[in-house]
C-alpha positions, -999 to 999 in steps of 0.1 A, spaced: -226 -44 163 -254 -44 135 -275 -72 126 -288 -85 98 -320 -70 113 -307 -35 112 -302 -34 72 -331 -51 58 -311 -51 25 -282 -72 44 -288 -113 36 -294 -130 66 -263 -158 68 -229 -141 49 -221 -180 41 -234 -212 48 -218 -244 54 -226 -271 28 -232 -311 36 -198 -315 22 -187 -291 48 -176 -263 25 -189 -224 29 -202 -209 3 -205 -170 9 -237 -157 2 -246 -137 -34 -244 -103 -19 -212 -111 6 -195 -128 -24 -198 -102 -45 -182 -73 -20 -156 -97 -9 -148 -112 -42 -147 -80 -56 -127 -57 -34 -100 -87 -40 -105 -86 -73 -102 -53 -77 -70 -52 -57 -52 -79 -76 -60 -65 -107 -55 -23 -101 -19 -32 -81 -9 -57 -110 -12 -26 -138 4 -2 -116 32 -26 -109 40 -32 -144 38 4 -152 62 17 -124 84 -15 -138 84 -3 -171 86 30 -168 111 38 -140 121 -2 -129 107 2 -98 82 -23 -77 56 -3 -59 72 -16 -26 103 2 -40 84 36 -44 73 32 -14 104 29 2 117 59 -18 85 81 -6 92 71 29 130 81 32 119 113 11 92 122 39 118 112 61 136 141 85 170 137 70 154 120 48 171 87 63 152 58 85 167 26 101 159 -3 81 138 -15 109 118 16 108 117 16 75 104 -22 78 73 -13 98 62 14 83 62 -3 48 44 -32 64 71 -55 52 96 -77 64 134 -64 73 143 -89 47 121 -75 20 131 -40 27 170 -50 29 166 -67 -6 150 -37 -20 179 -14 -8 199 -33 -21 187 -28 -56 183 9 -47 218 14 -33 230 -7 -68 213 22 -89 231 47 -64 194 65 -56 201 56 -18 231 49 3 234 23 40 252 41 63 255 31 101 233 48 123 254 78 142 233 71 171 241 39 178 262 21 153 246 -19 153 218 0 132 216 5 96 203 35 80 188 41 41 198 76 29 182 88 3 205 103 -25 199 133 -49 190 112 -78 165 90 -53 147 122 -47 143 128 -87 132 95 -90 107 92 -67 92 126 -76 86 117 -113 76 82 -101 49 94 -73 32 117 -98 30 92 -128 17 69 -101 -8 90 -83 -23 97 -118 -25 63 -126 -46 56 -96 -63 85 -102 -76 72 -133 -81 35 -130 -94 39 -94 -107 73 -85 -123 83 -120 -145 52 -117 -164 64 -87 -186 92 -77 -175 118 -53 -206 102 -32 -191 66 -34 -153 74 -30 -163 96 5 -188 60 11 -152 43 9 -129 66 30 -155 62 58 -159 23 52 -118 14 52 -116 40 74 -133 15 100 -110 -10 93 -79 11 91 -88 45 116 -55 61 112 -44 50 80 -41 79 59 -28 101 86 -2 81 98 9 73 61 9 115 55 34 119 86 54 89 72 
């Protein structure tokens, strides 16, 4: 593990703990962690409300959509569907819901073993999450991407990539 000692430019205490017993992060700390959440809130909040307003669609939904479209069969137990969303069976039943009420994807029992419940994803789904991936992916593309170097965004990949080793691969075979 690196020490402060390693990075000269690193601050020697990330926070400190006041007399009132508060921590207080340091300048440098405060501003990458601050920021990053920052930066989250505020990127994810404008591309909700887009996908809302353009296609009524939460990015969890789209996500769901892009999943059972990179699905085989393009259909995936709830459950499954669950974990690889990061989100709770709940959450992904109440977004079906509101899919299957639109008629972009269908619950069918699974033919392998019928206690399961499957998400199918319909023809008009597939439209739908086409036109709403590529207005998306531009959208990051410019409020994200276009605000970095190429030398900074391959800085990031390497950074979350630390945090998150598998991340983009496993999402790509989702």
């Amino acid at each position: 593990m690196a020490t402060p000692a390693d990075n000269p430019t690193t601050e020697t205490c990330a926070y400190v703990l006041g007399d009132d017993g508060l921590a207080t992060w340091s300048d440098t700390h405060k501003e990458a962690w601050i920021g990053l959440l920052e930066t989250h809130k505020r990127i994810t909040r404008a591309l909700e409300a887009e996908l809302e307003a353009e296609f009524g669609l939460s990015l969890s939904g789209v996500e769901v959509l892009g999943r059972l479209a990179a699905a085989e069969g393009r259909n995936l137990r709830l459950s499954v569907l669950a974990s690889e969303c990061g989100l709770s069976l709940s959450r992904v039943s109440r977004i079906t819901d509101m899919l299957e009420a639109r008629e972009l994807v269908q619950r069918r029992s699974s033919a392998a073993d019928a206690r399961a419940v499957e998400a199918h994803l319909l023809e008009a789904g597939l439209e739908l999450v086409r036109r709403a991936q590529s207005s998306h992916f531009e959208s990051v593309h410019q409020r994200f991407f276009e605000q970095l170097s190429p030398a900074e965004i391959k800085t990031l990949a390497e950074v979350f990539g630390r945090f998150a080793p598998n991340a983009a691969s496993d999402c790509a075979e989702a």
